[in-house]
N, C-alpha and C positions, 0 to 999 in steps of 0.2 A: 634840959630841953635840947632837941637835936636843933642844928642849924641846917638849913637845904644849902646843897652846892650850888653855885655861882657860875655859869660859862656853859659852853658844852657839856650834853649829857653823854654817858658813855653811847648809849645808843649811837645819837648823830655821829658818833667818831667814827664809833665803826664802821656804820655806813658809809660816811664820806671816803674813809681807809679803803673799801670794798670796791669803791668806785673807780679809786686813783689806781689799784692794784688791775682791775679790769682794765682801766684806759692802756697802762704797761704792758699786761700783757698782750693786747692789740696789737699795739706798736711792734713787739720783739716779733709776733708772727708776722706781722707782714714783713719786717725785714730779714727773715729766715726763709721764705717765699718770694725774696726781691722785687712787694708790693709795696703801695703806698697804702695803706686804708684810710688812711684819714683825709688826702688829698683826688681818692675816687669819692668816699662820701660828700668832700665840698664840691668835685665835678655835679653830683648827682643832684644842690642842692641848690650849685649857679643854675643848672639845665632848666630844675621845675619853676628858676624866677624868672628868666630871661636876660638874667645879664651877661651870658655866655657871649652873644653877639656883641655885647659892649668892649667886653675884655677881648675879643679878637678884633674888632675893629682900634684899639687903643694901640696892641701892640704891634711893631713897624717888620714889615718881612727881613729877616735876617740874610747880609748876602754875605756867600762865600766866600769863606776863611782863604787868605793865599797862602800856599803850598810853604810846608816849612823846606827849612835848608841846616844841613852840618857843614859847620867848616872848624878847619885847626886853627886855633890863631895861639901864638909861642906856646906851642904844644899843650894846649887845653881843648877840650871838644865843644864848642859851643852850638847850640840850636836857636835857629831863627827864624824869625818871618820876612826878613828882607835880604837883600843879596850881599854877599861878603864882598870886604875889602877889596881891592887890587885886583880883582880875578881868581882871587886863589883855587889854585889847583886842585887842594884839598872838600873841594865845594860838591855836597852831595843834595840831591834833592829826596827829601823821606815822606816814604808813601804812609797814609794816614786813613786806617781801615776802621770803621765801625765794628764796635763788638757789642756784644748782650754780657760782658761780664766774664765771671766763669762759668763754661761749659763743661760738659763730658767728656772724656776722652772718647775721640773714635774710634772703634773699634778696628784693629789693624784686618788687612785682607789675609783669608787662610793663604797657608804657604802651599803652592804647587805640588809640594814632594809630601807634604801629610795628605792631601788626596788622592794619591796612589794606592798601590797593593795593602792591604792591610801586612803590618808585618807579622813575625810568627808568635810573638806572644798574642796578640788581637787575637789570632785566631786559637789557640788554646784557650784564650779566657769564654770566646765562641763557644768552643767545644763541650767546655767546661758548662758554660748557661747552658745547652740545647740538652747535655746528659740531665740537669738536676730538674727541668721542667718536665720530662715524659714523663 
């Protein structure tokens, strides 16, 4: 007499496996794309309840970080938020730029002297196209 198995059937696995593999690979695209999917879907899900205006009324407006500072102290480089010792001389104020991450390079400007005369091979390889099209 056969006995039935007990627990999960394979089916349910695989299905739950299918799901948790979907959920990952979600996640890996949006962070290949430097999206969030999961936290635009919970935006999109406070919006249709109304607790968007809870959550912006709860949280307090955030005020402006003060300006960091470098200074050398026994010849270590340290960074801070508040002003250095003594006056030190070594005292820099560091500018503190928003970025998106990694970008592209931009593209450098053509150089002046390659938009001149074509030189003499350019124009032999010219020559050369205008013969093999007539």
């Amino acid at each position: 007499m056969m006995q039935r198995q007990r627990g999960l059937s394979l089916i349910a696995v695989a299905l739950l496996m299918g799901g948790l593999a979907a959920a990952v690979m979600a996640a890996l695209f949006s962070m290949r794309h430097e999206r969030n999917l999961f936290a635009e879907g919970a935006d999109k899900l406070m919006r249709k309840s109304g607790a968007e205006a809870v959550v912006k009324q709860a949280a307090p407006a955030a005020a402006p970080a003060a300006p960091l500072r470098r200074c050398v102290i026994d010849g270590r480089t340290v960074v801070s938020n508040t002003e250095c010792k003594d006056g030190n001389p070594t005292s820099k104020t560091i500018q503190v730029r928003e970025t998106r991450g990694i970008e592209a390079p931009r593209v450098p400007k053509p150089d002046p002297a390659e938009s001149g005369a074509p030189s003499l091979r350019e124009k032999m390889i010219n020559q050369g196209v205008e013969k093999a099209t007539r």
